[in-house]
TIMILUM-936402 format. One record per atom (N, C-alpha, C, CB): residue in three letters; x, y, z. Coordinates in steps of 0.05 Angstrom, whole numbers, plus 5000, padded with zeros to 4 digits. Glycine has a CB too. Layout:
BEGIN
ALAXYZ...
// end
This chain:
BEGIN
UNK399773482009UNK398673642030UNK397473452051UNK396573852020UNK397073622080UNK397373392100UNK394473542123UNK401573372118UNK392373442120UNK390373612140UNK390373412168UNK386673652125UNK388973492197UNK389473312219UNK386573182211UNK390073452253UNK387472902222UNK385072762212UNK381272772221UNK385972502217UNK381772952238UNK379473052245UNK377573222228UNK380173172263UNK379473312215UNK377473422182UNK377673192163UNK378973732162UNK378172982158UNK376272722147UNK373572662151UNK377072512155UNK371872782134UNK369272642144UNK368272392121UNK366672912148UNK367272192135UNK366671922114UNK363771962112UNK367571572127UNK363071932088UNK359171782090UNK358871572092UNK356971792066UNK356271482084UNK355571142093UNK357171012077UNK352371022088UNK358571022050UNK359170942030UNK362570942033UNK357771092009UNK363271112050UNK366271042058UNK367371282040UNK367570692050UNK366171432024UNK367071622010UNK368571822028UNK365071721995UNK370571952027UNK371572282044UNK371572362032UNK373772382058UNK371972652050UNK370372932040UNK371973082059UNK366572972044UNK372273362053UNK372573552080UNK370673812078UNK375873672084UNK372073942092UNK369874222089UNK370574442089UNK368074272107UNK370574632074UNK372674782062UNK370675142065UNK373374632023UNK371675312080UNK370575592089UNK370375712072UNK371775742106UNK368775712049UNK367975942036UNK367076172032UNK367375912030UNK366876452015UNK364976642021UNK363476672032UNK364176702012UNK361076482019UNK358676432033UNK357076212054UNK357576432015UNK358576122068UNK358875822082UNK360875682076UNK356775632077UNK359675412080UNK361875172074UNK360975032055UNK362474982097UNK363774912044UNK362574722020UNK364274542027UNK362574801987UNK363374262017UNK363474022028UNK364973991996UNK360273852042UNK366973892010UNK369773711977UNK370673491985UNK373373881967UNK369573291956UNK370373041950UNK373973061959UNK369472961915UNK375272791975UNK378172811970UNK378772541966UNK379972941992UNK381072531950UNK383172281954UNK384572281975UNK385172241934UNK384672131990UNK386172102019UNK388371932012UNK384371952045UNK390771932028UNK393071812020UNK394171712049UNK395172012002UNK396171642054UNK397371512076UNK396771732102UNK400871452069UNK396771612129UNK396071812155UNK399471752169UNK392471672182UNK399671942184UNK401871902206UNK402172152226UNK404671862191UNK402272092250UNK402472242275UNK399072462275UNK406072462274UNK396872322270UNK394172432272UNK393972602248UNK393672582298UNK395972622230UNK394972722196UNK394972612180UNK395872882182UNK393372642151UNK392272512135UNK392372602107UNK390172492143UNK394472512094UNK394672572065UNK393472642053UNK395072472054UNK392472912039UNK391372932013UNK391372961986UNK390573002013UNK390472801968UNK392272741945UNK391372911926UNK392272461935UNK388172991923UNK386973121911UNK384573241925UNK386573001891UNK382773481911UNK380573641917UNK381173691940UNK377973541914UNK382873871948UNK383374161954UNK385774261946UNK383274201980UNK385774581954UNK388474741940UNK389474771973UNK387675111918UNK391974861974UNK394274881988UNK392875182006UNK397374911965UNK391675321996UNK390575632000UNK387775502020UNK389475841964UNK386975252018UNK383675232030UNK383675242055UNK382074972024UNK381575372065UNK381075382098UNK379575222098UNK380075622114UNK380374932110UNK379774642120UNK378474722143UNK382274432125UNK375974592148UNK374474592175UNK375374352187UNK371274592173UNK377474302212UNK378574192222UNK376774042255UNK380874372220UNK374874142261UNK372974122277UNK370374142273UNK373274242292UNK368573932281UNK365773972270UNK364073942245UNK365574152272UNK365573822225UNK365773702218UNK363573542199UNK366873672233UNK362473432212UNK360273182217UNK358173292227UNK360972952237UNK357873512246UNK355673712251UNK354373922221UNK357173912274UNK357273902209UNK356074042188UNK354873922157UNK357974242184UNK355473602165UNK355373372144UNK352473352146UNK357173072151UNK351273342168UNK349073202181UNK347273422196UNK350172972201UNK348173612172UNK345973892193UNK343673922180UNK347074242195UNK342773792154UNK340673812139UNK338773432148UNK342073892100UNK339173252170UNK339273142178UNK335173072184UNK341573232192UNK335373262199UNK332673262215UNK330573382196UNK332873442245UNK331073552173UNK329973662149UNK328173452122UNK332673782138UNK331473232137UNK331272932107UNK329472812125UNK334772662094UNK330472632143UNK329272432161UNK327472522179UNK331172292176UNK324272452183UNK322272542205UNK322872182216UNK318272692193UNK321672252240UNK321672072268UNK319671902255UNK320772232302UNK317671652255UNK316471572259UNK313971672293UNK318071402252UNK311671622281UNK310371732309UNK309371472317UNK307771982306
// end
């Protein structure tokens, strides 16, 4: 299976993930990534063929608990 690579999201650690529309929100799934070509991106494992991939935004939703973890220094 082949998502556009815009639903790749990496952490600090280089790990991918995508983000997958569930019932109740989104849930964020570990993937094996495999070879890219013409702006898509192989996936080898952790997701099913049926998943509604969040293809945009991505990283907004990686990093939305963000400001919750990290306070500013004053």
């Amino acid at each position: 299976m082949a998502v556009p690579a815009s639903a790749i999201i990496r952490d600090q650690q280089g790990h991918a993930f995508v983000f997958i529309k569930g019932p109740k929100g989104y849930i964020k799934r570990p993937v094996r990534i495999g070879p890219a070509s013409g702006g898509y991106v192989g996936v080898l494992s952790g997701i099913q063929p049926a998943g509604r991939v969040v293809i945009h935004g991505g990283y907004e939703l990686f990093y939305r608990q963000f400001n919750k973890i990290y306070k500013a220094a004053d």
